[in-house]
N, C-alpha and C positions, 0 to 999 in steps of 0.2 A: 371523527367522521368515519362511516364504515366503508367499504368497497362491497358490491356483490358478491365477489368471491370469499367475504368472511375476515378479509386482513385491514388492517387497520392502516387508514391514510391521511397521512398528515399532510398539510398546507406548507408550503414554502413563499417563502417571500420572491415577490417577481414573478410568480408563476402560479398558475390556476388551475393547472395538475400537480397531485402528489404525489410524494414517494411510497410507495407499498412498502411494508416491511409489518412481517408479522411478531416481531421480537426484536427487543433493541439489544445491538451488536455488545456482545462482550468482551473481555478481552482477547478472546481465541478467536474474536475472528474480524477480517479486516473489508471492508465494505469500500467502494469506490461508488461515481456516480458512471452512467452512461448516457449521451445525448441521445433523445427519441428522436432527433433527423436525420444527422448524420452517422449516429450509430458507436461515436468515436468515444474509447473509457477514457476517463482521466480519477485524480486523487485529489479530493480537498476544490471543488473551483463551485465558483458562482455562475459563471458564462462556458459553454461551450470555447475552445480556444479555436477550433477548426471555423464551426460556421458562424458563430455567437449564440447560437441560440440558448432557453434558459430552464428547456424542458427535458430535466435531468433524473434518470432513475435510478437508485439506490438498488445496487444488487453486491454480493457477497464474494470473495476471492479465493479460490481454493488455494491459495499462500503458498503456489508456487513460484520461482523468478528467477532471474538473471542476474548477475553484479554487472551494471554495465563499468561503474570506477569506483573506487575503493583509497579512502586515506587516512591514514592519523593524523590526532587532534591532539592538543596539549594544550590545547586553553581552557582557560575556567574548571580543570578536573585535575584531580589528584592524582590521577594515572590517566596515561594514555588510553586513546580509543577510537574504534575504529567509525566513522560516518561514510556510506556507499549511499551510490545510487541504483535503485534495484527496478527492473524490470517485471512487471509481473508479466503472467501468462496469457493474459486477459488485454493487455497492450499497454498499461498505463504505467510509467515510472514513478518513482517515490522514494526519500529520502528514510534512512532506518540505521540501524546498527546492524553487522553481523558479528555475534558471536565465534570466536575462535584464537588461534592465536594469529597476533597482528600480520605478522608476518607472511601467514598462509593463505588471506584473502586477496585474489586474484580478478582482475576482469572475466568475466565469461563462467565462474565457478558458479553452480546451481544452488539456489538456497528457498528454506522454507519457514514459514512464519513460527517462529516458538509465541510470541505475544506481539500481538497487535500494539498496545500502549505501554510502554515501560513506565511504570510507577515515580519515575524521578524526574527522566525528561520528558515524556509523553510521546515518543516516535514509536515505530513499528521495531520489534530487535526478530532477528533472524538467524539460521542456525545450518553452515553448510550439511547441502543433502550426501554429496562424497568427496572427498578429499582425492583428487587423482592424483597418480606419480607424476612429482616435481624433477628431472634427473638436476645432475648440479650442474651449475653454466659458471 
């Protein structure tokens, strides 16, 4: 189905507006929905969590964020790794990898999307934007 404006609009299940999107996201970029009532982003959901409602628009993240927590993992991998939870800019958190070393990923450190889907586990991986001085404690 087309839209007037020329973009192409898919149907969703539960809901009888679609999502606009003139190109399907690749792996450079990372896409959230947004509720049309209450305006609130989230990552991955079927219902609104705020209001419930189910009328969700697909818009694109410019793959900036936050580490709100940050921890190694030793299960199921061959080496250690790191799993955060990342804030975007755009208000919605989301679970990802950051790239670096384990050691140096911090709460509150700024990071930005290197690939939306890693090829192995399928999560977002991430790449601190600056490394600040740590003094020693």
């Amino acid at each position: 189905m087309y839209h007037p404006s020329g973009s192409v609009v898919r149907q969703t299940a539960g809901s009888m507006t679609g999502l606009l999107d003139s190109a399907a996201p690749d792996s450079e970029t990372l896409v959230f929905q947004r509720c049309a009532w209450c305006r609130t982003a989230m990552y991955h959901r079927l219902i609104c969590p705020v209001c419930r409602g189910s009328d969700l628009r697909t818009e694109r993240s410019e793959g900036l964020g936050t580490v709100r927590h940050a921890t190694v993992v030793h299960r199921n991998t061959p080496a250690a790794r790191n799993v955060s939870l990342i804030e975007m800019a755009e208000g919605f958190v989301l679970r990802g990898r950051v790239v670096g070393p384990l050691i140096g990923i911090h709460s509150g450190d700024r990071v930005r999307l290197s690939t939306a889907k890693d090829p192995v586990r399928g999560e977002p991986v991430f790449q601190l934007v600056d490394e600040p001085y740590r003094a020693w404690t």
